[in-house]
Each structure stands twice: as C-alpha cells, then as structure tokens.
MIKE-407495 format. One line per 5 residues: number of its first residue (from 1); their letters; for each residue x, y, z negated of N, C-alpha, C. Coordinates in nm, 4 decimals, decimal comma, padded with zeros to 6 digits, m for minus. Last residue first. Layout:
N
NUM	A	X Y Z X Y Z X Y Z; ...
END
This chain:
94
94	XXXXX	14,9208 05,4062 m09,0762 14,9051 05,5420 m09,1169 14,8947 05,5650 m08,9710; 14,9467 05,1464 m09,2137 14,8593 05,1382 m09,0775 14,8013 05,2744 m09,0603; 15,2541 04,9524 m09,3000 15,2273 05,0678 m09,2797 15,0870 05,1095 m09,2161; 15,2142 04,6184 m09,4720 15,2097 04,7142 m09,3378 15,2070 04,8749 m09,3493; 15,0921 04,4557 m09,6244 15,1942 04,5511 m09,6467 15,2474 04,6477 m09,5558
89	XXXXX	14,8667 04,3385 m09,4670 14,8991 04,4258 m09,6070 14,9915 04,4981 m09,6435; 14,7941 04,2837 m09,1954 14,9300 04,2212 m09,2507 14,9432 04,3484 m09,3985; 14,6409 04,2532 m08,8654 14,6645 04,3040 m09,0087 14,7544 04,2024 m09,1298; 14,5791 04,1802 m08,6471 14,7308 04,1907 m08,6563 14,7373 04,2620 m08,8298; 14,3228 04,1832 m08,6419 14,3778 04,0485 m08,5429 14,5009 04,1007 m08,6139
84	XXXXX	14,2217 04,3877 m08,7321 14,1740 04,3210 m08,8297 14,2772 04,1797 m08,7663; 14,2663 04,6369 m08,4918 14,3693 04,6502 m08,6546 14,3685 04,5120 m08,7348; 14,1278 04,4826 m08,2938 14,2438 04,5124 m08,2813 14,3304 04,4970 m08,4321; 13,8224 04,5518 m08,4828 13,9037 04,4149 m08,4236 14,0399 04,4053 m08,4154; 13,8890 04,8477 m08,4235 13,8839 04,7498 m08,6571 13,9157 04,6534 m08,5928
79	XXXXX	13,8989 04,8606 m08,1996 13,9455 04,9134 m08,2693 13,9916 04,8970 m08,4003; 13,6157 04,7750 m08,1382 13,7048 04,7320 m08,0636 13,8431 04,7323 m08,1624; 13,4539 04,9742 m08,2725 13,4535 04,8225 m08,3040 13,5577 04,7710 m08,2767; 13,5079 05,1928 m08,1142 13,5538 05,1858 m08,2786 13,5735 05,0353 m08,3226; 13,4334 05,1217 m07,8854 13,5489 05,1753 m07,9265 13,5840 05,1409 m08,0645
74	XXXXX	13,1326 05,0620 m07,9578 13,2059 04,9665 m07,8809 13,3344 05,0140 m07,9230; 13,0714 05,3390 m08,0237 13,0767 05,2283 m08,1053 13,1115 05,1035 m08,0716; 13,1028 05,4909 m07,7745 13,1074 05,5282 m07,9100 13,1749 05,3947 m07,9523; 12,8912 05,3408 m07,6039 13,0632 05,3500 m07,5599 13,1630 05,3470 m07,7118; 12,6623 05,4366 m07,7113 12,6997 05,2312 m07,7307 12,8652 05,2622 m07,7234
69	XXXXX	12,7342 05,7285 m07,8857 12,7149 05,6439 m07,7847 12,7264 05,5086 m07,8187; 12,8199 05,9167 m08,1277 12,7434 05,7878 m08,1356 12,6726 05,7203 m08,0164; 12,9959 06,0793 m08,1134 12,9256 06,1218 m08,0513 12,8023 06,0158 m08,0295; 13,2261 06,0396 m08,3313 13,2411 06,0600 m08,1800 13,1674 06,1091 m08,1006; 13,0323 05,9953 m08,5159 13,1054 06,1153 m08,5100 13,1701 06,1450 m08,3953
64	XXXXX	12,9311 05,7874 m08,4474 12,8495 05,8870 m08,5023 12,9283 05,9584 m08,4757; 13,1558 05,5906 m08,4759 13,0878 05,5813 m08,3610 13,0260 05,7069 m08,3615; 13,2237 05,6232 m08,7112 13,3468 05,6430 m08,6289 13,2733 05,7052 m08,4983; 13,0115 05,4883 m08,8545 13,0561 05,6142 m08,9415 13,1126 05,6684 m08,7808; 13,0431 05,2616 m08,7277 12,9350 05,3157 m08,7245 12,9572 05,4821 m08,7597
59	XXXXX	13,3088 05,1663 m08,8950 13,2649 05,1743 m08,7060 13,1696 05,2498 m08,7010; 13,1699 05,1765 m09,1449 13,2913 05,2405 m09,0614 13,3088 05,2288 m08,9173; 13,0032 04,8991 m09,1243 12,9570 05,0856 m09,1954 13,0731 05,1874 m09,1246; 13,2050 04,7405 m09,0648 13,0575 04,7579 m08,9929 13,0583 04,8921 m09,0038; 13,3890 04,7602 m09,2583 13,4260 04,8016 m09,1568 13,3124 04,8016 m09,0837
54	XXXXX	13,2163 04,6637 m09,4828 13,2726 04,7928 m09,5194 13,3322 04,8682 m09,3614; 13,1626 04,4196 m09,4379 13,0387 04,5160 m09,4050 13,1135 04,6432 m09,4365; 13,3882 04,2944 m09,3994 13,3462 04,3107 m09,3272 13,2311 04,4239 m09,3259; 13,5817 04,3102 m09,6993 13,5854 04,3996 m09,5416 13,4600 04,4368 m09,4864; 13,4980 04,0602 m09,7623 13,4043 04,2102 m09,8505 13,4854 04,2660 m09,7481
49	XXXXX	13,6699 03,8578 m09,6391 13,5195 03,9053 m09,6322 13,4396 03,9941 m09,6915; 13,9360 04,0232 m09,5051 13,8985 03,9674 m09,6035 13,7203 03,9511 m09,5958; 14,1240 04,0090 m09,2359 14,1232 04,0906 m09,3780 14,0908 04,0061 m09,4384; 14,0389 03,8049 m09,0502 14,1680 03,8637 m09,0839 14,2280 03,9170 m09,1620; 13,8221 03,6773 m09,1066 13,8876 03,6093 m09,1249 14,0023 03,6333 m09,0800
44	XXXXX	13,6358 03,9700 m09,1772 13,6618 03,8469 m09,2226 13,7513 03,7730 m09,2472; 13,7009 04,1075 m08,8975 13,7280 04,1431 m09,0119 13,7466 04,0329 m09,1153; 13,5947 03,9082 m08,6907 13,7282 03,9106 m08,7283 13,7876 03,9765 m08,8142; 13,3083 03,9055 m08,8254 13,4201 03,7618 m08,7887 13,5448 03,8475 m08,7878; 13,2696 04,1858 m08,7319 13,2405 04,0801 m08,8746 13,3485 04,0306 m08,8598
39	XXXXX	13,2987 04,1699 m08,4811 13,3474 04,2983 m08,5440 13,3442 04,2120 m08,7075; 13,1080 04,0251 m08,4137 13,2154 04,0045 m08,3856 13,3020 04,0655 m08,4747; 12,8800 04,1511 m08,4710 12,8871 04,0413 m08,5793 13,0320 03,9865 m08,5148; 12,8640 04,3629 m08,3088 12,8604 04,3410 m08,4498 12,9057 04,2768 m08,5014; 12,8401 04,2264 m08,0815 12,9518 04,3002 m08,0771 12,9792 04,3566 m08,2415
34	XXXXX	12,5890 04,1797 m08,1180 12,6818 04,0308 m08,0732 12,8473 04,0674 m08,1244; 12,4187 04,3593 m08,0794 12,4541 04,2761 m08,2235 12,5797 04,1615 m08,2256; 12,4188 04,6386 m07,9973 12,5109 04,5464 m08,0068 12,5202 04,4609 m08,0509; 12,1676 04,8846 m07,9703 12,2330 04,8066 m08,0842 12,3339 04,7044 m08,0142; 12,0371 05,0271 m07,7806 12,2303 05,0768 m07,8593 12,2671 04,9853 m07,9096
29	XXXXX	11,7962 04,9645 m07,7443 11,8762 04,8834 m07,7084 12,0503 04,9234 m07,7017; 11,6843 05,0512 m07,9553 11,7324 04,9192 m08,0068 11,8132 04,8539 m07,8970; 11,7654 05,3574 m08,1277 11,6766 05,2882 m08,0079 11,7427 05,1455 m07,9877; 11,6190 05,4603 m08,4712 11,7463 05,4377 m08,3637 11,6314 05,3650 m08,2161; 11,5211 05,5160 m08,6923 11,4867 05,5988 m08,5533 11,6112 05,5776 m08,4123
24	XXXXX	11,5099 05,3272 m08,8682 11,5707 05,4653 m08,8745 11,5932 05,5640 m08,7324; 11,2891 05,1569 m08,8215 11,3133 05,2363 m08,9645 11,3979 05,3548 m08,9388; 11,3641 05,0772 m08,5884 11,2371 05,1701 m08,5851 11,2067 05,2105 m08,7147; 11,5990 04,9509 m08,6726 11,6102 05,0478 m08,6008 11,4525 05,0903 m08,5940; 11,4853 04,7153 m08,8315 11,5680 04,8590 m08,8817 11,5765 04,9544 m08,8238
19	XXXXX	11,3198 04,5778 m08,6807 11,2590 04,6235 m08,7480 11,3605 04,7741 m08,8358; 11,5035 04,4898 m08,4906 11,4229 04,5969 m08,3928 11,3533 04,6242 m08,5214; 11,6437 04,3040 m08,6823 11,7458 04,4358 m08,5865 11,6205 04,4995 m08,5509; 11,4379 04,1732 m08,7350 11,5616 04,2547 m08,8138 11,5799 04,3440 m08,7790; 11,4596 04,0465 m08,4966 11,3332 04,1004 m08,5375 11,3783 04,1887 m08,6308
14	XXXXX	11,6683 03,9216 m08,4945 11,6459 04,0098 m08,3272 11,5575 04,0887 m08,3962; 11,7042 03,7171 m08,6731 11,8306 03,8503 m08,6560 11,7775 03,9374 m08,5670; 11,5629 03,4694 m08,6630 11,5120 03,6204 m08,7317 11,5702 03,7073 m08,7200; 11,7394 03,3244 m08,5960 11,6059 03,3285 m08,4757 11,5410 03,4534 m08,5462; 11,8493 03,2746 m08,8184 11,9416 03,3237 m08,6861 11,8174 03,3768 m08,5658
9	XXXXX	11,7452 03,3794 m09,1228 11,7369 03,2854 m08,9796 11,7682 03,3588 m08,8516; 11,8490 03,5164 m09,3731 11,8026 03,5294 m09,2312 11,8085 03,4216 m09,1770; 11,8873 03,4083 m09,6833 11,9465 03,4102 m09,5871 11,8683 03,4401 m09,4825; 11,9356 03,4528 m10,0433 11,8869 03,5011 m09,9129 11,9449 03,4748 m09,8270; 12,0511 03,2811 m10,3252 12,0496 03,3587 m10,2262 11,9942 03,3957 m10,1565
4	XXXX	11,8575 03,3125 m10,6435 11,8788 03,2168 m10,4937 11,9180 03,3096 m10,3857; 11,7489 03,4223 m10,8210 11,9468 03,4331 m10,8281 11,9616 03,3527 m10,7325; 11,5550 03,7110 m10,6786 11,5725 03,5911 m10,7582 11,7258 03,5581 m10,7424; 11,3885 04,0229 m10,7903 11,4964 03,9574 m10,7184 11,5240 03,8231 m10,7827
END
C-alpha cells in the first residue's frame, strides 16, 4: 500500500460496481448507485463524513433484513437521508 491516496475515476464507478457485485453474487441491476452516493452526500454534509460509509453499510444492513429488494433499500436510504437533512446531535432520534 502506498501513502498516496486512491481515487476511482468517475468513468470507473460502473465497472466497480459490476466488478463487486459478480464478487458477491449480487445482480447489478439492484444496484442504485446514484441513490448511493446520494445517501453519501447527505450523510456527509449533514452528519459528518465518517457517517457516510457507516450509513451506506446500514441501509444495506436495513435493506437485507427487510427482505433486500431495490424497494428494500431505496426505503432505508430514503430514510438515513430524511434523519441526515434534519439531524441535530442533541436530539432525541429514539
């Protein structure tokens, strides 16, 4: 590993995506990416940016257990968005 970051090329995100999912046996067209990386962004720059992949993984977690439909995981996403637009720390969010 070198101490230079890594970055994807935006034109590389599609290939990514169809190379993970035939790693883990997913079907690629569940994936969402748009709806992903939304789900990012507003974690991000509502919470915090170490959020974001923590709420990715958690949608996903949410989605699975529901029954891991696109519907699934659209919901959940939807959902961290919602909580991540009005989040406020001291908040109650029981």
């Amino acid at each position: 590993m070198t101490d230079q970051p890594r970055h994807l090329p935006v034109d590389a995100l599609d290939e990514w995506t169809t190379a993970v999912c035939a790693r883990l046996g997913l079907d690629r067209s569940d994936v969402d990416v748009a709806r992903i990386l939304d789900l990012a962004r507003d974690v991000a720059h509502g919470v915090a940016r170490p959020a974001a992949p923590l709420s990715a993984f958690l949608a996903g977690l949410a989605a699975g257990r529901a029954g891991g439909s696109p519907a699934d995981a659209d919901a959940a996403a939807a959902a961290i968005s919602e909580l991540a637009a009005g989040w406020r720390p001291d908040d109650d969010h029981t």
